[in-house]
C-alpha positions in Angstrom: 62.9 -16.9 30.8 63.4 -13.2 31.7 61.3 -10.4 30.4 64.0 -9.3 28.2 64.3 -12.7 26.4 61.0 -13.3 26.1 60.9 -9.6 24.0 63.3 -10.8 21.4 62.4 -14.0 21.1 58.8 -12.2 20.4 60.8 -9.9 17.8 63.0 -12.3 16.0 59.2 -14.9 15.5 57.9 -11.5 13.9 61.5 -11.0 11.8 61.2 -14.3 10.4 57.6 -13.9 9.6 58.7 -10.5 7.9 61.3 -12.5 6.4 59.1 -14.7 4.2 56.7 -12.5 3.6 59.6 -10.4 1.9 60.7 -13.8 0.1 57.0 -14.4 -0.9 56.9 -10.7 -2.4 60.0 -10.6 -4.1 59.3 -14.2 -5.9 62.2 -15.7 -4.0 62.6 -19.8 -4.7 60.7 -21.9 -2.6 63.7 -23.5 -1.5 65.5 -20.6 -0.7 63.0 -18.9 1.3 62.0 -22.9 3.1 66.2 -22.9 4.4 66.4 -18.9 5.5 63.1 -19.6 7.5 64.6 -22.8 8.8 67.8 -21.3 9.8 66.2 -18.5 11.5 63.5 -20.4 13.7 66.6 -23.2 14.5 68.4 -20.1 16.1 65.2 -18.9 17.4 64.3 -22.2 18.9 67.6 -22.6 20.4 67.6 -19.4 22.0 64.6 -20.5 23.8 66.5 -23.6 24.3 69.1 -22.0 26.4 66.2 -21.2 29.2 63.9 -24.2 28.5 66.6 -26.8 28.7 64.3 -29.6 27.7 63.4 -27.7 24.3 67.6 -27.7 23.4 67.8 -31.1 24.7 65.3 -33.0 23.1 66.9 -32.0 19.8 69.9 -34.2 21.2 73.2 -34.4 19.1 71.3 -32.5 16.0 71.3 -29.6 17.8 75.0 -28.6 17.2 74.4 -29.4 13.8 71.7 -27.4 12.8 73.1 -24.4 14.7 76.1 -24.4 12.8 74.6 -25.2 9.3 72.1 -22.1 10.5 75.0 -20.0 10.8 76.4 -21.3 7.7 73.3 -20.4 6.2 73.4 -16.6 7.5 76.6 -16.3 6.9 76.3 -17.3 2.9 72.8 -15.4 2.5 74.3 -11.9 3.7 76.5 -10.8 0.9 73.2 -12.0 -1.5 71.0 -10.1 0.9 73.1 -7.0 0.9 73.3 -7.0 -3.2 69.4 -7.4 -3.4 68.1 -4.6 -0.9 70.7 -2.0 -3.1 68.6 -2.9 -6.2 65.3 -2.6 -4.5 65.8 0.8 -3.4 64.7 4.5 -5.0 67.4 6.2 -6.2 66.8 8.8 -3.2 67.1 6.1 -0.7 69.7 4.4 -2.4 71.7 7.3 -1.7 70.6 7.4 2.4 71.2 3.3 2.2 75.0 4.0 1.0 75.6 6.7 3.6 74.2 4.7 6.7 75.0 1.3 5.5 77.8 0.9 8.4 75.5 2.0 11.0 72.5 -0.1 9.5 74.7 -3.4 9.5 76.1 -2.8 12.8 72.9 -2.5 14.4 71.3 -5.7 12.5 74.7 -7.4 14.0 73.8 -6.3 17.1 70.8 -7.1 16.9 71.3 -10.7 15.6 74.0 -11.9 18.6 72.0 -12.7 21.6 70.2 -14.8 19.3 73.6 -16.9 18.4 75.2 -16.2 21.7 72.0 -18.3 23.5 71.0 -19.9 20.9 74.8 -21.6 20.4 75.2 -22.2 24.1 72.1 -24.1 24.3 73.1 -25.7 21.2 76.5 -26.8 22.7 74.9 -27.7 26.2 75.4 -24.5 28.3 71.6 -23.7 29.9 70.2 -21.0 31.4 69.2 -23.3 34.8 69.7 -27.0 35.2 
């Protein structure tokens, strides 16, 4: 796994951690913060996949499955997501929120596709190395 990888799998495992922690805070359901940490380590797990073959394929069929329903999941959270940090915010950083909120989602975009790009080739059988 190059160096590179091995950064941001480091920084997405401390993303999802940051991730309940928020859901934990905030009083989120069980359930719903049990399926957003679920989603997020599947993609995690599969981006690892894509250079540890054997990780990706000892999931088997499943892991198409739970790739796609993790991106289901991400893709249904977001507009939630988006409503809920607004309402968190002061009113001073509400106002810096609105005015960046382009450049803050198109960096958490950015930031999210290696994850999905790996993650769904190892899903779909595409590895790093044979």
């Amino acid at each position: 796994m190059p160096a590179l990888a091995s950064i941001y799998a480091v920084f997405c495992g401390v993303m999802v951690l940051e991730s309940v922690h928020d859901h934990v805070k905030s009083r989120e359901a069980a359930w719903y913060t049990a399926l957003d940490a679920a989603a997020d380590l599947t993609v995690l797990v599969l981006f690892i996949g894509y250079w540890a073959s054997h990780l990706a394929q000892s999931i088997g069929w499943a892991a198409p499955c739970l790739f796609l329903a993790s991106l289901s999941w991400t893709l249904c959270w977001l507009p939630r997501e988006i409503k809920r940090v607004g309402k968190t915010l002061s009113a001073e950083d509400n106002q810096l929120y609105e005015r960046l909120k382009g450049v803050i989602y198109g960096v958490i975009a950015l930031l999210a596709v290696p994850g999905y790009w790996f993650g769904g080739m190892a899903a779909f059988g595409y590895y790093g190395h044979t």
